[in-house]
C-alpha positions in Angstrom: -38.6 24.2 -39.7 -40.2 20.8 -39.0 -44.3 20.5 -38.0 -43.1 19.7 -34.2 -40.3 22.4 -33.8 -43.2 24.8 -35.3 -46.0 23.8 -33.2 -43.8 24.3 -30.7 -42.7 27.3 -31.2 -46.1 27.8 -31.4 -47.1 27.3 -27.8 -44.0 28.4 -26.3 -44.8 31.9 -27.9 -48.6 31.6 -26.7 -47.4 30.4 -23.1 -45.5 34.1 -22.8 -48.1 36.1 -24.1 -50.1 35.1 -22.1 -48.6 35.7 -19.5 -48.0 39.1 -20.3 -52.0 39.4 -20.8 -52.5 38.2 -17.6 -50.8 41.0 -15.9 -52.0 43.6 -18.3 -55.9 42.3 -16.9 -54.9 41.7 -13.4 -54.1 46.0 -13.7 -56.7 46.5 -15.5 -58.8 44.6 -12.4 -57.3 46.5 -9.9 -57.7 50.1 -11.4 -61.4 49.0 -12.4 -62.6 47.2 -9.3 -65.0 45.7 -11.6 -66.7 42.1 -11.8 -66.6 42.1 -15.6 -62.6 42.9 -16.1 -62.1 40.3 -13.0 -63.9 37.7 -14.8 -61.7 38.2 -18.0 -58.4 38.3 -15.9 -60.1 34.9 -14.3 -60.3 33.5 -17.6 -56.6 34.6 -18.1 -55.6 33.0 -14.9 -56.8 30.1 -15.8 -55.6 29.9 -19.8 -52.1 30.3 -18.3 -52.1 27.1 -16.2 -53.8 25.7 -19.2 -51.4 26.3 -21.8 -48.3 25.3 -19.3 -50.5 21.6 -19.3 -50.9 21.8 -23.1 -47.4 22.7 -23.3 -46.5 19.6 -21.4 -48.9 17.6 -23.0 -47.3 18.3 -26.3 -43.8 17.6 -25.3 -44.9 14.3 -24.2 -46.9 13.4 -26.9 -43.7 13.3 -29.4 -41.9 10.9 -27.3 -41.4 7.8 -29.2 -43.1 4.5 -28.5 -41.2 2.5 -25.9 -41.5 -0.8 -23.8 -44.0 0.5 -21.9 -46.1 2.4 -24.7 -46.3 0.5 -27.5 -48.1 2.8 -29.1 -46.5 5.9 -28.5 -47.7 8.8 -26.4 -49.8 10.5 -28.3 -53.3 10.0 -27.1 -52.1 12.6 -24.3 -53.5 14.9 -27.2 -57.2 14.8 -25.6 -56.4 14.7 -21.8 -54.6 18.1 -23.1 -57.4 19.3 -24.5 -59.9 18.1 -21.9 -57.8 19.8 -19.4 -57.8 22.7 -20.4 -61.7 22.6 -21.7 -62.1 21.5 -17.6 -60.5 24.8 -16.5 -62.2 26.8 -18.8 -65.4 25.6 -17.3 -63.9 26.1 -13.8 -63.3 29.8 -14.5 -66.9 29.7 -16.0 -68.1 29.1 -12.2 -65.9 31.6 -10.1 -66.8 34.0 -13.0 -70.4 33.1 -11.6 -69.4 33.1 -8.3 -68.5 36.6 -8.0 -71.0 38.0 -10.1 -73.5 36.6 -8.1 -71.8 37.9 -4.6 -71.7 41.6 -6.3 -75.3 41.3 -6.9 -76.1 40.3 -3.6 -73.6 42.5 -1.5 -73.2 45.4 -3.8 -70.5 47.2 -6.0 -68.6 50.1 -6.5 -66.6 50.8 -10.4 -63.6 53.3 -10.8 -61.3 54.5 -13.7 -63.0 53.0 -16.2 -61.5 54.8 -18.9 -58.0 53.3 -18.0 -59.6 49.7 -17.8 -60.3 49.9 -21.0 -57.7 50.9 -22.7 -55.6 47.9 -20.8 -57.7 45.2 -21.8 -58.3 46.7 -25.2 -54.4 46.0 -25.4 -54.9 42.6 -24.6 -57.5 41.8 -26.6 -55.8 42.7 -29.7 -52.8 41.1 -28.7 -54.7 38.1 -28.0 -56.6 38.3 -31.4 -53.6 37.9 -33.4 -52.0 35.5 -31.2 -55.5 33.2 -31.3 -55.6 33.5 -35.5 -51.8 32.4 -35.4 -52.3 29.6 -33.5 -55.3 28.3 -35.6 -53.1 28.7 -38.8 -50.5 27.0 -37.2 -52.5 23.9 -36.0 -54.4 24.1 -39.1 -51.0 23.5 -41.4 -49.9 21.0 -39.0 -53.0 19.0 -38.0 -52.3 19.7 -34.3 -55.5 19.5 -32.4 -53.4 20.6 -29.5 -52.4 24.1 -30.9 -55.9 24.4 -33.1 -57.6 24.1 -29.7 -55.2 26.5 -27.4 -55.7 29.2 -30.5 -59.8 28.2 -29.3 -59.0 29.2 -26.8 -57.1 32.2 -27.0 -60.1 33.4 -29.3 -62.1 32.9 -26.6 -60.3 35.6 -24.4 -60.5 38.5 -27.1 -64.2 37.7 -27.2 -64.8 38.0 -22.9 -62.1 41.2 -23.5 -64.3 42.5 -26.0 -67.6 42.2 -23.9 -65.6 43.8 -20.8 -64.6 46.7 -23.1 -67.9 46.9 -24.0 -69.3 46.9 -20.7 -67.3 49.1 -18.9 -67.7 51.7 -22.4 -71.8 51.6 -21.8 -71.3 51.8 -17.8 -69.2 55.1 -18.3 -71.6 56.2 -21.0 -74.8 55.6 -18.7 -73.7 55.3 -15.2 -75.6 52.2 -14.8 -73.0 49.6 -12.8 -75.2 46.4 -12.8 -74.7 46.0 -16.1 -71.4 45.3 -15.3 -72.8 42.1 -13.3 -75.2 41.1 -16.7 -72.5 41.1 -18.8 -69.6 39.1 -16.7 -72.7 36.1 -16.1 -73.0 36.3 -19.7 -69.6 35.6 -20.4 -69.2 33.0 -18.1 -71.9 31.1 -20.1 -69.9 31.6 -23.3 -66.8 30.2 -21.4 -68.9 27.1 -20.4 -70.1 26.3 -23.4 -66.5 26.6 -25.1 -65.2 24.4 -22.2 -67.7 21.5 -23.0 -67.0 21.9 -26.3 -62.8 21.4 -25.8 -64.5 18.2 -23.2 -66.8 16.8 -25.8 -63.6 16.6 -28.1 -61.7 15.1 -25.9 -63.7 12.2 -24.7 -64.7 11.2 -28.3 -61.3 11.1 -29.2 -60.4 9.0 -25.9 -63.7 7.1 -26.7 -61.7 6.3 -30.3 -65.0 7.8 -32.1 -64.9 7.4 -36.0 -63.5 10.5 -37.8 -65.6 11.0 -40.5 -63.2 12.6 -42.8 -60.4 9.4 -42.5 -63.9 7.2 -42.9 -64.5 8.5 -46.1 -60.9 9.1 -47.4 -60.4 5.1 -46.7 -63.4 4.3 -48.4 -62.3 6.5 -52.0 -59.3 3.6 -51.7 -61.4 0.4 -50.8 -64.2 1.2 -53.2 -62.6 2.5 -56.0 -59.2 1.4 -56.2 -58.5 -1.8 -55.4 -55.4 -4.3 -56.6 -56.1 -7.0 -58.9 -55.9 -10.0 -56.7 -57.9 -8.4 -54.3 -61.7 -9.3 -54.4 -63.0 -7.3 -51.3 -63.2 -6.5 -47.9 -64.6 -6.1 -44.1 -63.8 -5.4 -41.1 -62.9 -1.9 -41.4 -61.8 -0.3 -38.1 -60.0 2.6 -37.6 -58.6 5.5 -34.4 -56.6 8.4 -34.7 -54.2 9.6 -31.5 -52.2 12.9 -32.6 -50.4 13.0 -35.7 -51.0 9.0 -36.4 -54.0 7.2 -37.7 -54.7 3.4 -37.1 -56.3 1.3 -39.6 -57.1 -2.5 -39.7 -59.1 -4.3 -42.7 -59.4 -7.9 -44.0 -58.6 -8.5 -47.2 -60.0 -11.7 -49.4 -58.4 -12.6 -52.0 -59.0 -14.7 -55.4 -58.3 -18.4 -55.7 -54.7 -19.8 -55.6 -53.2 -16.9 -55.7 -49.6 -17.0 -54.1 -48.3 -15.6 -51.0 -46.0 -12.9 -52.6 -48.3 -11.6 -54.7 -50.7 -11.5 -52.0 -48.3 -9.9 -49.8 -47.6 -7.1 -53.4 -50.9 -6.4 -54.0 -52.0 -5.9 -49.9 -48.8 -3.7 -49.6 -49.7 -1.6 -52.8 -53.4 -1.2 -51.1 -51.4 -0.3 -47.8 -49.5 2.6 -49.6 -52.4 4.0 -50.9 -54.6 3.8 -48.3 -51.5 5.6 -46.4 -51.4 8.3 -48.9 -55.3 8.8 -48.9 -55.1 9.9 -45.2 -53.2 13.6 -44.1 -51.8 12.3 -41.1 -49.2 9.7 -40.5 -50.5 6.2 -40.6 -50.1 2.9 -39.7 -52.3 -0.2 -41.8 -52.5 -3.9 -40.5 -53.9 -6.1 -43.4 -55.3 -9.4 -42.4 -55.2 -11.6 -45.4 -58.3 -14.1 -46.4 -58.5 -16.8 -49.4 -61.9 -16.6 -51.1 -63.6 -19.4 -49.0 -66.9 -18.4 -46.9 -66.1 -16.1 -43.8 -67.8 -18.4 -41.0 -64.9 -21.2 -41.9 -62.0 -19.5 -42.4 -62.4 -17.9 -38.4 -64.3 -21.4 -37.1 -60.9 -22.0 -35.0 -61.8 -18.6 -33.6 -65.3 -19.5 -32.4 -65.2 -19.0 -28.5 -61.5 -17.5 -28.6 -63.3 -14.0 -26.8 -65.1 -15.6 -24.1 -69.2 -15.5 -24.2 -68.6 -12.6 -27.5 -68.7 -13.6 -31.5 -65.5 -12.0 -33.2 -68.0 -10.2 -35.1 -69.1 -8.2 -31.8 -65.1 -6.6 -31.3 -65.1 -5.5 -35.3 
């Protein structure tokens, strides 16, 4: 099976499930009346529209490039991933919500024993569905599974504190507990939310990925063909499954355009084969002559900005 056919595969199969958690909460809710199990089959609510975006998302991000998207369609990666960070917040609030409105106008909790059996089902379903999901995006480099399996995570840990909750409430009688705990998870939920957010605007943002940085420079510093006395201008994005990298290359007095064009092309390859997703490497070839006269034609090319400010 290919990476795309199993990441997939992957989301199709967490799309269903949970579904299925869903209802298994949204009983659980109604046999419980509590805010706690509502606020975890909130969450649920939520994580289903979620993963039908990331689902769509994913489909669409291994389109091929076309006329109108020369560069393919994979930067739908983080809106994906913010989307679904932006309704895990939004769940986060009507968690609040409620909680705050059974403080204020007053509860009542039954069959709590049934409660938690229900969403004790989930949870464990959920816990091995999140781990899968991980591995899955882990093997394939698929932020958009790695962060859905996040998310799934996230569930067993609200199902947990609802299980947990509703045990001590049954143990102790005391029902406002049930209120602590559900405000406490709708913190957690925030703070994975902005997390899933934060990830997706840096990637949007094209911040440097530290890991590509450093793989490039093991190449540039270390490894360098013959012909080829340094470099500059080092810039780099990743979108999906694709990296892009751009570099100037200098090279060494009178040295020919083929081999120039051999020895960037063998830097190219490994530069390719330093990096563990798919990449594409635009070279930008320099005779060994000072910088400022080689670019002088360029001088003024970008308005009121030095070439130097872009790079």
């Amino acid at each position: 099976m290919n990476d795309q056919s199993r990441a997939q595969k992957a989301l199709t199969i967490s799309f269903l499930i949970s579904f299925l958690s869903l209802c298994t909460k949204l009983v659980a809710y109604y046999l419980t009346d509590s805010t706690t199990a509502m606020s975890d089959a909130a969450e649920s609510v939520v994580h289903v529209f979620a993963v039908g975006f990331v689902l769509y998302g994913f489909f669409l991000s291994m389109k091929p490039a076309d006329e109108e998207h020369l560069y393919g369609h994979e930067k739908i990666e983080f809106l994906s991933v913010g989307v679904e960070g932006a309704v895990i917040i939004l769940a986060a609030f009507s968690i609040l919500f409620f909680s705050i409105q059974n403080l204020v106008y007053g509860f009542e909790l039954d069959n709590l024993a049934q409660g938690i059996y229900l969403v004790g089902l989930a949870a464990i379903i959920n816990l091995f569905l999140g781990l899968y999901l991980k591995k899955v995006g882990r093997e394939e480099n698929n932020m958009i599974v790695i962060s859905n399996g996040r998310h799934v995570l996230t569930d067993v840990w609200t199902s947990g504190g609802v299980i947990f909750t509703l045990f001590l409430i049954q143990l102790i009688g005391w029902i406002y507990l049930d209120t602590i705990v559900s405000i406490s998870i709708a913190l957690y939920i925030f703070y994975e939310g902005f997390k899933l957010i934060r990830f997706s605007v840096m990637g949007i943002m094209d911040t440097r990925d530290p890991d590509v940085h450093d793989s490039l420079l093991g190449v540039l510093e270390d490894d360098l063909p013959g012909t080829i006395n340094s470099w500059h201008h080092l810039r780099h994005r990743t979108s999906g499954q694709t990296t892009w990298v751009e570099l100037h290359l200098v090279f060494k007095r009178d040295v020919s355009l083929r081999k120039a064009h051999d020895d960037a092309t063998i830097l190219e390859r490994k530069l390719i084969d330093a990096i563990h997703s798919d990449a594409v490497v635009t070279l930008h070839l320099e005779p060994e002559e000072p910088h400022e006269d080689i670019h002088d034609v360029l001088k003024g090319a970008n308005k009121n900005r030095d070439l130097d400010e872009f790079i």
